[in-house]
N, C-alpha and C positions, 0 to 999 in steps of 0.2 A: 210713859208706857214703854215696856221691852218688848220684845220680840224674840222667840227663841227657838232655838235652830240647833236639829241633834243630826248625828254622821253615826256611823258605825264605823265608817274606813279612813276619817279626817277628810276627804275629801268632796262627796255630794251630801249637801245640807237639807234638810228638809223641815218646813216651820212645824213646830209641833205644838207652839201654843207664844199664849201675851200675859204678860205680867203687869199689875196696876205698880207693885212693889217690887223692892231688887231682890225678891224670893221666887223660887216657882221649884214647885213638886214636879217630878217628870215619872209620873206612874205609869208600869206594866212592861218595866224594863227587864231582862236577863239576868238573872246575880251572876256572876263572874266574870260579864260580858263589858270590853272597854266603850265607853262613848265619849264624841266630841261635842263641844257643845262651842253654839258662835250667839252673841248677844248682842243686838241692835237698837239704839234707843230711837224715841221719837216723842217730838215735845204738842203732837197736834198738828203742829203746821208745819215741820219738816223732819225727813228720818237722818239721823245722823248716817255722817259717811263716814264712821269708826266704828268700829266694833271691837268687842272686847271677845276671848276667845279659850276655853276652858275644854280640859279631860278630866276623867276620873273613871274606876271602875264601880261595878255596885257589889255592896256588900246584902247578905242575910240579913234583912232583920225578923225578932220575934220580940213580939207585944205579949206582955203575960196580963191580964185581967184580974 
């Protein structure tokens, strides 16, 4: 299980969701807006004390049907 954790400013994190897989959608973000993102696993019986630690900005997308 992850644990996942978004910033606006790199620096206060705030959980925003858990992941069963090492995917996770992060909906009703900002297009052009940067975010940090900090990733924590945990196996059940303990949370890792590493984390792994990710930026990106979001792009537009359009879905054509």
């Amino acid at each position: 299980e992850y644990y996942i954790y978004r910033s606006e400013d790199g620096q206060r994190f705030e959980h925003v969701g858990t992941a069963d897989k090492n995917t996770y959608v992060d909906r009703g973000l900002e297009t052009g807006e940067k975010y940090f993102y900090k990733i924590v696993s945990s196996n059940y019986i303990k949370i890792s004390e590493q984390e792994a630690k990710a930026k990106g900005v979001t792009k537009r997308c359009l879905i054509i049907c």
